[in-house]
C-alpha positions in Angstrom: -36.8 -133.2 -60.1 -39.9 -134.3 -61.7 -43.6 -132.0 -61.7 -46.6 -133.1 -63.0 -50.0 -131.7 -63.2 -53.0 -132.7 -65.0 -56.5 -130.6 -66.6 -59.9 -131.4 -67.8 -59.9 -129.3 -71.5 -63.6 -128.7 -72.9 -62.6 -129.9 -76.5 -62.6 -133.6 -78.2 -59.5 -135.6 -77.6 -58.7 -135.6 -81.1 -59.1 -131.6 -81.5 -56.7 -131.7 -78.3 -54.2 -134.1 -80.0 -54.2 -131.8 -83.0 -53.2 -128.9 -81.4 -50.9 -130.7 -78.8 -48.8 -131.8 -82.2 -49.2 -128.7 -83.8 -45.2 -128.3 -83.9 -45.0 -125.7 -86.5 -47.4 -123.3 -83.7 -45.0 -124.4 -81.1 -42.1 -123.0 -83.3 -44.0 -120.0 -83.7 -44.6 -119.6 -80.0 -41.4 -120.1 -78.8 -40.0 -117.9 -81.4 -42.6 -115.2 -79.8 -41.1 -115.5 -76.7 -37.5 -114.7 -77.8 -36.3 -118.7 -78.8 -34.3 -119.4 -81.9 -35.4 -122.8 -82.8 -34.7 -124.8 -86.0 -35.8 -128.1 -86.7 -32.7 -130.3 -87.4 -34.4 -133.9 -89.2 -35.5 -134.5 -92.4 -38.9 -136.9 -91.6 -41.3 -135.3 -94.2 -44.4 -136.5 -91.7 -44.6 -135.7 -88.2 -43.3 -138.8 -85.8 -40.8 -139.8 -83.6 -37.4 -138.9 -84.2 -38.1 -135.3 -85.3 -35.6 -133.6 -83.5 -35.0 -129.2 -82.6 -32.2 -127.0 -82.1 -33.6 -124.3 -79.7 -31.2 -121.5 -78.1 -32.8 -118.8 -76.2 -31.3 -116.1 -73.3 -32.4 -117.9 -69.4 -31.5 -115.9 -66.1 -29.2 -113.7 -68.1 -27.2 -116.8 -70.0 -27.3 -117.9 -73.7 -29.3 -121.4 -73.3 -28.7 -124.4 -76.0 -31.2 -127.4 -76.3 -31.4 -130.3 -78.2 -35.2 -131.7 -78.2 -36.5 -134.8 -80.1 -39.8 -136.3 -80.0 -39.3 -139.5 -79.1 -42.9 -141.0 -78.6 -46.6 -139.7 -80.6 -49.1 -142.5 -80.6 -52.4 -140.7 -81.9 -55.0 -139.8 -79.5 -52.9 -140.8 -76.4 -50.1 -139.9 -75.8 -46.5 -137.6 -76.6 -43.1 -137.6 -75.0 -40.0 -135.6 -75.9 -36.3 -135.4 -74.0 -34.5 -132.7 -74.3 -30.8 -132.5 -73.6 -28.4 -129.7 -73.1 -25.4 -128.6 -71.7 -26.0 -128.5 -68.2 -29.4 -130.6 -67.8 -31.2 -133.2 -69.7 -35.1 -134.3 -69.2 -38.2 -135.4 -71.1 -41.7 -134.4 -71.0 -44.7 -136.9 -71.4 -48.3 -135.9 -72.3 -50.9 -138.3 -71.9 -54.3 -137.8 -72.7 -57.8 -139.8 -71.5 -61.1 -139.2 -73.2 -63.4 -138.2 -69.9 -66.6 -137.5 -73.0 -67.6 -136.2 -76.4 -66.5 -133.2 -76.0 -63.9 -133.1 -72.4 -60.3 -134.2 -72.1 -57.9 -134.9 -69.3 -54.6 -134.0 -69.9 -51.8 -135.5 -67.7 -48.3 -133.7 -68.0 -45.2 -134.7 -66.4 -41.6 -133.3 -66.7 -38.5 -134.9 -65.3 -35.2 -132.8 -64.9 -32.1 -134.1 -64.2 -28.7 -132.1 -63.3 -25.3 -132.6 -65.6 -23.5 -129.9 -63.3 -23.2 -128.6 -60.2 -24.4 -125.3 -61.0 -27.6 -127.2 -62.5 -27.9 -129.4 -58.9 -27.6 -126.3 -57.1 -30.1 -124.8 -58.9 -32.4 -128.1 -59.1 -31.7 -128.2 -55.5 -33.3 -125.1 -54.9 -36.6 -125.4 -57.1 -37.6 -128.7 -54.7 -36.8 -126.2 -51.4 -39.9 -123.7 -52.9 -41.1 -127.2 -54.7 -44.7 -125.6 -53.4 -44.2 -122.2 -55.4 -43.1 -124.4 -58.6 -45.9 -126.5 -58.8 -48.5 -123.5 -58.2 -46.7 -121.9 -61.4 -46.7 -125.0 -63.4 -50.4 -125.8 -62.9 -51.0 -122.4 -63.8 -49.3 -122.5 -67.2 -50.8 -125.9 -67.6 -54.2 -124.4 -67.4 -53.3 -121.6 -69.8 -52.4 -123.9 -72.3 -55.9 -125.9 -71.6 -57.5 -122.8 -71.7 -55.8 -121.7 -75.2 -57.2 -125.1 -77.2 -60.4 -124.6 -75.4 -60.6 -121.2 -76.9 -59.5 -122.7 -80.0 -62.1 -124.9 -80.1 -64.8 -122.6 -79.5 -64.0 -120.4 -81.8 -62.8 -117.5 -79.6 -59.8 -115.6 -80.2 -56.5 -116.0 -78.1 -54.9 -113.5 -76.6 
């Protein structure tokens, strides 16, 4: 199943870059949220081939992911696949200078089953495909509207 979205951020691409490979604050966020997450390379600089452990509870169910950045190119783009269990996928983030000061953001994620529970479950996010993509957009705009916020100077919520 693959989603993608895109949003017009009111920073400088490189501001947006910066905060798109912030990995450390992505820890942190997901570790918020409940994750356990450790980071499982040894690259001293951020680039591909960093790689995370992440486990966190799903619909009732201990979850176990294997992510690994896999492309970072400055000021373009990022991609990362993630592979567990029961489904495997990657996410790619590109980014396109519109001005100064506004960048588009294009985000698409690709999932693809490993069991039948998972292609059962797949099967049923492309039935309400309409309800997923409403919810995706919207947390795509929340993270546009967090590094805008960031940018200005405000404080996040």
């Amino acid at each position: 199943m693959k989603l993608s979205g895109r949003t017009d951020i009111g920073a400088p691409i490189a501001f947006v870059f910066a905060a798109l490979s912030d990995f450390e604050a992505w820890e942190r966020a997901a570790m918020r949220r409940g994750a356990d997450v450790h980071r499982t390379d040894k690259l001293r600089a951020a680039g591909p081939g960093m790689t995370w452990q992440a486990r966190f509870a799903w619909r009732g169910r201990e979850r176990n992911l294997q992510v690994r950045l896999t492309k970072l190119q400055p000021l373009l783009n990022l991609a990362i696949d993630f592979d567990g269990p029961s489904v495997e996928g990657n996410l790619n983030i590109d980014l396109v200078e519109l001005s100064a000061k506004r960048t588009r953001m294009l985000m698409q994620v690709d999932l693809k089953p490993r069991t039948l529970a998972a292609r059962l479950f797949i099967q049923s996010l492309r039935l309400a495909k309409r309800r997923v993509q409403r919810r995706y957009d919207a947390r795509l705009a929340a993270v546009a509207q967090d590094i805008e916020q960031r940018f200005t100077g405000q404080p996040t919520l």
